[in-house]
N, C-alpha and C positions, 0 to 999 in steps of 0.2 A: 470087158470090164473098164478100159481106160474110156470106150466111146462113153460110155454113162456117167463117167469120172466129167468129162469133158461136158457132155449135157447139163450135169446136175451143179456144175460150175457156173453155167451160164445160167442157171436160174436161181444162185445166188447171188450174181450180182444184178440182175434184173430184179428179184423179188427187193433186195438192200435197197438198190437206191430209189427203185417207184414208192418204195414203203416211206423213206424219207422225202419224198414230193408228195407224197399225198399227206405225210403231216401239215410242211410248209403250207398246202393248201387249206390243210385242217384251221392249222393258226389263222391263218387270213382270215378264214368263213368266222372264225370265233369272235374278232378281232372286229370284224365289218357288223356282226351284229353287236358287241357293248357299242364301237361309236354307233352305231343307228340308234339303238335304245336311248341313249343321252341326248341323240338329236332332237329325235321325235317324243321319245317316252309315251310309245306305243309299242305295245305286246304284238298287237295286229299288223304293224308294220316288219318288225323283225321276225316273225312266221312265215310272212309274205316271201322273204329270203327264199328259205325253202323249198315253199311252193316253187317259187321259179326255178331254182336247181331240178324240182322233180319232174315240172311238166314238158321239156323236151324226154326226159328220159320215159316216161310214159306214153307220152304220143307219138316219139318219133323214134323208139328202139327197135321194130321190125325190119324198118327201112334202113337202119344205121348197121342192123347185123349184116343184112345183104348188100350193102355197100362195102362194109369192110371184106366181106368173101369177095369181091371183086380186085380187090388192089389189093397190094403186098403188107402183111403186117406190120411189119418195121416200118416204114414209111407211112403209113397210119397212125401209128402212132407217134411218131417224131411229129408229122404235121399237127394233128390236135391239140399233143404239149404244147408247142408253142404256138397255138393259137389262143392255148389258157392262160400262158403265161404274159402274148399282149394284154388279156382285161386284167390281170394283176399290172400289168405295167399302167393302164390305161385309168386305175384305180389311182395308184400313185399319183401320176401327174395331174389330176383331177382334183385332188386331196393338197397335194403344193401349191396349188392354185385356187386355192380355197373355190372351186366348183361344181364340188362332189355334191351330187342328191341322191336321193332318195330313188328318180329312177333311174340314174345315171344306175346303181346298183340291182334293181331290178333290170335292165337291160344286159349290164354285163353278168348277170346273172345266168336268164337266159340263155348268152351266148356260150358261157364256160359251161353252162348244163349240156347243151347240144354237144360241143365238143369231148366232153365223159362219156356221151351219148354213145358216138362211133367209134370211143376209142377202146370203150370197157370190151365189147366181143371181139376186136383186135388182140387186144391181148390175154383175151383167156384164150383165144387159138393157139398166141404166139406162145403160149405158159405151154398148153399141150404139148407144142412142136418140141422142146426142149427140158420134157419130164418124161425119165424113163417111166412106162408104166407099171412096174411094178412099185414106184417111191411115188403114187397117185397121191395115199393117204395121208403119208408122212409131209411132203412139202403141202399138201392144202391145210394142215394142223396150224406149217409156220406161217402160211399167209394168213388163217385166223386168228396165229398168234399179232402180227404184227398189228392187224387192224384193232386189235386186244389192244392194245399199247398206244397207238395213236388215241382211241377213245378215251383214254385213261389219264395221257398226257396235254393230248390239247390246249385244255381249258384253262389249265396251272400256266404252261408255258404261253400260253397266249397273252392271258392275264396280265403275266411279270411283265413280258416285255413293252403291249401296249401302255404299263403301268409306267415303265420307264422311260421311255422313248418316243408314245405312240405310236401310230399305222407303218410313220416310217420304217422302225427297227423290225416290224411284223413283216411288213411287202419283202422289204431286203433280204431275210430269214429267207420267206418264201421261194423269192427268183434264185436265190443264191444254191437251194435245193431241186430248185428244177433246173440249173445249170448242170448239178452231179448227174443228175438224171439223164439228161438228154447226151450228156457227152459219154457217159456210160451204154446208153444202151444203141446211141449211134456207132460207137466205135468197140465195144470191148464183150457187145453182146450179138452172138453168130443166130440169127433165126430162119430154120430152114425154108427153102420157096415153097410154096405152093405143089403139091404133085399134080394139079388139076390149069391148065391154062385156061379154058371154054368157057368161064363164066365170067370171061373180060367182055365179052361181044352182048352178052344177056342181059334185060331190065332187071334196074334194082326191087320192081313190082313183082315182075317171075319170079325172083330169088327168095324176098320176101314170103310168097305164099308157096313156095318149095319148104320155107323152115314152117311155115301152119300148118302142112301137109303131112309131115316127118313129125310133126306132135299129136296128130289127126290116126295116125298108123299106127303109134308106138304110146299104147294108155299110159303105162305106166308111169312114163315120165313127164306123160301130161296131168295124171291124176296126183303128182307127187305135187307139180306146180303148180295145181289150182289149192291142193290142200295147205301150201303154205302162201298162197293168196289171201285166205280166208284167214291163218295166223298171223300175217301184217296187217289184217284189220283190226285186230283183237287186239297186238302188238302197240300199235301205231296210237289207237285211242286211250289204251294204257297211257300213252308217252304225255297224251295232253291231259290227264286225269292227275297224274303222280305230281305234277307242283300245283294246281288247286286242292291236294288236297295234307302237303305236308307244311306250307308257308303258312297258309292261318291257322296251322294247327298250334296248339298251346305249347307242347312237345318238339314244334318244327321250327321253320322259319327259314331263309335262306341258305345259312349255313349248310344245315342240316340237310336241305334240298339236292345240296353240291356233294355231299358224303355222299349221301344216300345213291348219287345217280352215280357216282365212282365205283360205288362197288359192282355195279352190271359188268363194268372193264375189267374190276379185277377179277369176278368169274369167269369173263371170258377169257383172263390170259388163261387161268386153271383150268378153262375147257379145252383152251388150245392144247396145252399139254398133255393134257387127257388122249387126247384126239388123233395126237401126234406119236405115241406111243400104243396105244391100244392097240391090240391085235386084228385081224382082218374079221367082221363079223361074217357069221354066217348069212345071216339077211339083211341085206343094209336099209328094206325099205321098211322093217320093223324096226330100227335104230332109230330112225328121223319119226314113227310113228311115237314109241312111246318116248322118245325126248320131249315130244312137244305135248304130249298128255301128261309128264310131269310137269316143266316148265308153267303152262298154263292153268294147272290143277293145284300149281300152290304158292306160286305169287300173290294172286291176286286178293285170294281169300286169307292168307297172312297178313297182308297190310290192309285189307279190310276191317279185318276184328281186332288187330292189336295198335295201341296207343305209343306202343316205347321207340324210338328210333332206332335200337339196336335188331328189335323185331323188322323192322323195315329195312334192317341194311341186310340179316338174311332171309327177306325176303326178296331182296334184289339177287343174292348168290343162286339160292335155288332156282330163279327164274331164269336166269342168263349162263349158268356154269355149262348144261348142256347145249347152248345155241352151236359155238364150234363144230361139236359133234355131230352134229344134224347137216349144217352146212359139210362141212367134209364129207361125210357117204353121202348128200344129194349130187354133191361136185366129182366124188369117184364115177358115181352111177352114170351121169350124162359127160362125164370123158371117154368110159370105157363103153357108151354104148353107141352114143353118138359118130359117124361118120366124121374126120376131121375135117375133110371139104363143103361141110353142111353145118358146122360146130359155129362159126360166125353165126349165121340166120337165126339156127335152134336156139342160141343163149339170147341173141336179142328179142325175141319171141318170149321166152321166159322172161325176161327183164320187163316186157309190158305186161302179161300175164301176171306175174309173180308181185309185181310189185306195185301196179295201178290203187289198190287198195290203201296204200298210206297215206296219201295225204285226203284219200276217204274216213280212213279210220282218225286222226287229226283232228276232221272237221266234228265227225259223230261225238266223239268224245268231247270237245268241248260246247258244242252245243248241248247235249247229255246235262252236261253236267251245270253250266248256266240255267238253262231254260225247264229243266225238267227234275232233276235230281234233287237240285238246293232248293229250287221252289218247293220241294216234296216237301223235305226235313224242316225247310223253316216250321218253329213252333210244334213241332213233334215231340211226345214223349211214348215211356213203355219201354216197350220191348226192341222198339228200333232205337232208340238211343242209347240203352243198354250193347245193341249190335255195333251201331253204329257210329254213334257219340252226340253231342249235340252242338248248334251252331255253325260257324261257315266253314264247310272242310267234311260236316257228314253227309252231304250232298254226293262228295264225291268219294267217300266210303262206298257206298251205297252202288255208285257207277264201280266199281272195283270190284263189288260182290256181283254183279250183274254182268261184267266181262271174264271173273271170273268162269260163273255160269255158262257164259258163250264158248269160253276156249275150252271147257270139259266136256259140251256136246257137240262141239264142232269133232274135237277128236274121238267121240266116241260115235260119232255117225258117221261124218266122211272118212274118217282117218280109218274105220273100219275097214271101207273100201280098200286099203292101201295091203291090209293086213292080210289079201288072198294072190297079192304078187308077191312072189320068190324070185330073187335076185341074189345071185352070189358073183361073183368078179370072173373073169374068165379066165383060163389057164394058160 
């Protein structure tokens, strides 16, 4: 009892203070895009942001998993931290010296992406090493709680302080958080070695397609990860549909854009605790099926047909309150099934699988909805206006109804698939 006492210690001060660096970072990311928006007043340049955070993490997460199963976790990650914390430094004095650009930010963009790159299957190893397995469920609740809360807070605290201080008061915030962090988890947090030494000598290429091989064997949790591949498509284009289509709405406008997108946070803290408390299900790979068959089954089609913003703030609850829940039994399922000396590879494997579709679905949806949807409705009446409303904004009603459509037959066709493995936790 005392060794789990002592485990589940160290991953709450691990879980505390990465949760508060990864706001610090949150701020910044928020922070770097208002000044970009004011510099350029381009939508298309501060997207671009993103884009760069995601495209290391897409192209280069197989390789980053098997890199990290080669070296010791904790030193993986101390290194990464502060190699993110130079382009936040490298932001600052670029910003005090009035020589900050645009790709000065795409470039350090890149490089902090690549370093989240190798350090995120770093430390889901190191999460494993230092979580008793039977508290799988419960501590993945509070890290969905947390990322709950960072979503939620961001944007407010970004805001204030760029408002008060500018980048400066934001960078300071930031390092000042990844100082707790790194002194924390260098000193105060124990992660156990490696049981496996033999994969010091071995290519990070081997290692790599050792984790495609161990997804190649084991369907289930390859079919769980292509199923929510295809839900961050759906996901993702949603994300660029929902402000084309509440800012010109007569009903909308910025504000209302900013309520609206808060409330997916606040579901989420209330799926975290859902999540966190809930009992162990019997089959966790029907959990994540029909979360995401509600989720996707009535978002979409809610702020599709209704005009009031209060209908769109729960349509944002119902959309997002089970995301926690899905995440936590996908995360118990590939802890408890996964080999730990193979858990680096496997998750970065998932991370490009899993996730390559976002800034796919990004692009679809607003191209969707530019070039095809609003062209539709321009000058339409009937029955679609009636559906859908008229003017700039039923364009992307219409993209809404259409994704809804996508994410109801996605989960009733593949997600079917998901529905003839049986999965319960081990004993």
């Amino acid at each position: 009892m005392n060794k789990q006492k002592d485990k589940l210690h160290d991953f709450y001060v691990l879980w505390s203070t990465q949760s508060l660096s990864q706001l610090g970072s949150a701020l910044t990311g928020f922070a770097l895009t208002l000044w970009l928006y004011e510099t350029t007043g381009s939508a298309l340049s501060t997207a671009a942001l993103r884009i760069c955070t995601y495209a290391p993490y897409v192209v280069m997460s197989i390789f980053a998993g098997a890199f990290s199963d080669k070296f010791d976790k904790k030193k993986t990650m101390l290194i990464c931290d502060a190699f993110a914390a130079l382009t936040t430094a490298a932001v600052f004095v670029l910003y005090k010296n009035s020589m900050l650009t645009i790709w000065h930010l795409y470039l350090i963009n890149l490089i902090s992406g690549l370093m989240n790159t190798i350090q995120q299957p770093a430390s889901e190893v190191a999460f494993t090493k230092i979580i008793p397995k039977d508290m799988y469920q419960r501590t993945g609740g509070l890290q969905s709680l947390s990322r709950s809360l960072i979503t939620i807070g961001h944007p407010v605290i970004a805001t204030a302080l760029y408002g008060f201080m500018g980048l400066d008061l934001v960078i300071a915030v930031d390092l000042f958080t990844f100082a707790i962090a790194f002194v924390a988890l260098a000193v105060f947090v124990k992660i156990p070695a490696d049981s496996e030494k033999k994969q010091a000598g071995e290519s990070v290429l081997k290692l790599a397609k050792e984790g495609l091989r161990y997804l190649k064997q084991n369907p289930l949790i390859l079919h769980v990860i292509i199923f929510m591949a295809g839900v961050n498509l759906i996901a993702s284009a949603f994300d660029a549909t929902l402000p084309a289509y509440i800012i010109p709405n007569p009903s909308g406008g910025n504000t209302v854009l900013s309520v609206v997108s808060s409330c997916s946070g606040i579901a989420m803290v209330a799926g975290s605790l859902i999540a966190t408390v809930m009992p162990k299900p019997k089959n966790r790979v029907k959990v994540i099926f029909f979360s995401m068959l509600f989720s996707l089954g009535t978002e979409n089609f809610l702020l599709a047909f209704s005009r009031l913003p209060i209908l769109w703030c729960i349509g944002q609850i119902l959309g997002w309150i089970f995301v926690p829940v899905m995440s936590t039994n996908q995360n118990v399922i590939m802890r408890n099934s996964i080999p730990e000396e193979l858990q680096g590879r496997v998750y970065a494997c998932r991370n490009t699988l899993q996730f390559f579709t976002i800034p796919i679905g990004l692009f679809i949806g607003g191209f969707m909805v530019d070039n095809i949807c609003e062209p539709f409705m321009k000058g339409k009446d009937g029955l679609l206006t009636v559906l859908f409303g008229s003017g700039k904004g039923s364009g992307a009603a219409l993209m809404l109804f259409i994704l809804g459509v996508a994410g109801v037959l996605l989960c009733l066709i593949y997600g079917n698939k998901l529905k003839k493995y049986e999965y319960s936790d081990p004993v």
